[in-house]
C-alpha positions in Angstrom: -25.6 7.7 -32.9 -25.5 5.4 -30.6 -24.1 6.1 -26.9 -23.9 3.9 -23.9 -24.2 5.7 -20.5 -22.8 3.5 -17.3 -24.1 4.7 -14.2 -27.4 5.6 -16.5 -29.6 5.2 -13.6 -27.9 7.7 -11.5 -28.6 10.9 -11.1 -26.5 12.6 -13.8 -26.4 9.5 -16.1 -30.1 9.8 -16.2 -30.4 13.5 -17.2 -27.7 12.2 -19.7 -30.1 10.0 -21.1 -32.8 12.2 -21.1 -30.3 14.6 -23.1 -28.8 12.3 -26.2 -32.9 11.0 -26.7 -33.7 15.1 -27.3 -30.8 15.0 -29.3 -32.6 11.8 -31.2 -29.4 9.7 -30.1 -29.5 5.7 -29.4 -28.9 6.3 -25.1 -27.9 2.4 -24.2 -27.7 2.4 -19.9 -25.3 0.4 -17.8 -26.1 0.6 -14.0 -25.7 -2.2 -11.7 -28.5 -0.4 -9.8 -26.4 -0.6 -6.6 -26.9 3.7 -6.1 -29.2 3.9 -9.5 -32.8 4.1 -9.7 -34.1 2.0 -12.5 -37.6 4.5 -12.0 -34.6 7.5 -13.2 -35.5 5.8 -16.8 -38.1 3.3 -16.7 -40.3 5.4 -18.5 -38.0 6.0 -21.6 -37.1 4.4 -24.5 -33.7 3.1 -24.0 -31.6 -0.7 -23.5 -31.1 -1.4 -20.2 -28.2 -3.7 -18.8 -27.9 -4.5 -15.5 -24.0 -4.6 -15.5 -21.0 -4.1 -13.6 -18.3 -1.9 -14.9 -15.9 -4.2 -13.1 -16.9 -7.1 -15.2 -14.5 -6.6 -18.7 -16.3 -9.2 -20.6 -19.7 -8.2 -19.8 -18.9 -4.6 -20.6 -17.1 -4.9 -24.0 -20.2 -6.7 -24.9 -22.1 -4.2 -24.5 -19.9 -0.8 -26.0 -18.5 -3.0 -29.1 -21.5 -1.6 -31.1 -21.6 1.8 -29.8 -20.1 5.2 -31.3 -19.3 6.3 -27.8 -19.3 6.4 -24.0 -20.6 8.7 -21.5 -18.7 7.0 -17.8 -20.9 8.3 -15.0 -20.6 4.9 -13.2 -18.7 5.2 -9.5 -18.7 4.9 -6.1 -19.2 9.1 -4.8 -19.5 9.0 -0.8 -16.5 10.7 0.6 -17.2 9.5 3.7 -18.1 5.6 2.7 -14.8 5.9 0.8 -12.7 5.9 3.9 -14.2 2.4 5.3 -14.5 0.9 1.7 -11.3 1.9 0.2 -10.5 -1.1 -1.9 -14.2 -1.2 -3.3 -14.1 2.1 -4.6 -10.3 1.4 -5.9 -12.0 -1.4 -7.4 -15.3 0.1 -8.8 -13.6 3.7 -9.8 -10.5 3.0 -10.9 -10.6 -1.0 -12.2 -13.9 -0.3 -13.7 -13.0 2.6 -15.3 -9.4 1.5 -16.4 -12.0 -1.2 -18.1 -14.0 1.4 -19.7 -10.7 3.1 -20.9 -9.1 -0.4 -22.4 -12.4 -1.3 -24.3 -12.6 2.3 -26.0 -9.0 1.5 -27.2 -9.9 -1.8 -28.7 -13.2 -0.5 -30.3 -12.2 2.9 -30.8 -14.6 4.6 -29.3 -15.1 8.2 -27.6 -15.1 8.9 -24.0 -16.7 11.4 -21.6 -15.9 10.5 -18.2 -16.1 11.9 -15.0 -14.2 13.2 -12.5 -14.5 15.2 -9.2 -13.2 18.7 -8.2 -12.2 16.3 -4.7 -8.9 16.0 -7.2 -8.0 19.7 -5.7 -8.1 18.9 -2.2 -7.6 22.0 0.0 -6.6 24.2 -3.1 -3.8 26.5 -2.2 -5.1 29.2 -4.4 -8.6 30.3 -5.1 -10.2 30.3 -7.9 -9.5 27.1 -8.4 -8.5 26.4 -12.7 -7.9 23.9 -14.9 -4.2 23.5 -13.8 -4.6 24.2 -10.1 -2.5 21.8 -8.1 -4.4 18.1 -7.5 -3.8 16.8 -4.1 -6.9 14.9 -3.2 -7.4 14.7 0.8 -10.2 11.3 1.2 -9.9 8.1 -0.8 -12.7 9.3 -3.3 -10.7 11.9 -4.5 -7.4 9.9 -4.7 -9.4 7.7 -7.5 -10.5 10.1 -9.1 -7.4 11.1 -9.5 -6.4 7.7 -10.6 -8.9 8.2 -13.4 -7.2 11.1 -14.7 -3.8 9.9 -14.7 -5.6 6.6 -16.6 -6.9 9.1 -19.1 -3.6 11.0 -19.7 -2.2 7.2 -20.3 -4.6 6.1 -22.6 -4.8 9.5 -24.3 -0.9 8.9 -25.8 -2.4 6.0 -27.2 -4.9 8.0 -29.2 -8.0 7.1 -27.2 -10.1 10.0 -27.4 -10.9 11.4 -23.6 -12.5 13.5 -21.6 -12.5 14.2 -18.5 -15.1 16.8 -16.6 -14.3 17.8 -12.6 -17.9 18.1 -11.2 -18.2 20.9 -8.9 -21.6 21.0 -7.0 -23.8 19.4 -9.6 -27.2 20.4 -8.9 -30.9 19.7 -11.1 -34.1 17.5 -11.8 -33.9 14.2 -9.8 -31.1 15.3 -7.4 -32.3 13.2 -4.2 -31.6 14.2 -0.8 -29.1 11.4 -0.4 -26.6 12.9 -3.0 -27.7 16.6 -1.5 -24.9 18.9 -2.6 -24.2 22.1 -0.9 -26.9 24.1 -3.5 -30.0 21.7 -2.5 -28.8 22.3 1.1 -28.6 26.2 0.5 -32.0 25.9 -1.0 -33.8 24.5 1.5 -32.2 26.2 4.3 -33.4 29.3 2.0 -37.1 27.8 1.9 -37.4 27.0 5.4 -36.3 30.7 6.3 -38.9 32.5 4.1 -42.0 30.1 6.2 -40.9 31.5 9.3 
């Protein structure tokens, strides 16, 4: 089958990639290269487009032939989100309300993604499924957005899903997107040389 991955370059898009070609799947990658590293992929064999999300036409180019999406594409610093509030409105929720309208028109699968910054400061612990949403930064409040865009175009029979990233952590994590694992894991190897 053939999926297309936005954000492909990024550092869960790519290990997306890497995934549906084990899986002997047609991985096509949408990154506008603006956080992705092209060298994520460079060395495997997939279609590249160096796209914006936030351009419609360009993008229903591109998934009208596919079977399916995979919607890692988005703007993720929660502190950049407070001095760039309109870009990531535009990026996360435009882009992805684009995503969204062209799986309707084609008919096409989605796995997108969303954030456990939906949660906020969770009243309860362990946080579920249903916990309450109250996102406290910009980045979560799109997210957010996203998911209410999904619920929408989920009555309309598009077929969506959403995942809350906790903590992602694995191969080709850079130290710019350093969760609180990679953090932990250093601070861990640093300890044991001393």
């Amino acid at each position: 089958m053939k999926f297309v991955v936005t954000g492909g370059a990024g550092f869960i898009g790519s290990n997306i990639v890497k995934q549906l070609l084990k899986q002997n799947h047609t991985p096509i990658v949408i990154d506008n290269l603006y956080r992705g590293k092209i060298e994520r992929i460079s060395s495997l064999d997939v279609e590249f487009h160096k796209a914006d999300i936030r351009d419609l036409d360009q993008l229903q180019n591109i998934l009208k032939n596919s079977d399916g999406v995979f919607h890692e594409a988005a703007l993720t610093d929660v502190q950049e989100s407070f001095t760039k509030q309109q870009e990531y409105i535009d990026v996360n929720v435009k882009g992805t309300e684009n995503v969204f309208k062209i799986a309707k028109e084609f008919d096409l699968k989605v796995v997108y993604a969303s954030s456990s910054s939906v949660y906020g400061n969770p009243k309860k612990i362990p946080i579920t499924e249903n916990s309450e949403r109250n996102p406290i930064n910009p980045y979560g409040k799109t997210k957010l957005d996203d998911e209410f865009l999904a619920e929408k175009y989920s009555k309309d029979n598009v077929s969506i899903i959403g995942l809350r990233y906790f903590n992602v952590y694995g191969e080709g994590q850079t130290g710019s997107y350093a969760g609180v694992i990679t953090k932990f894991l250093n601070r861990l190897k640093e300890k044991n040389r001393q």
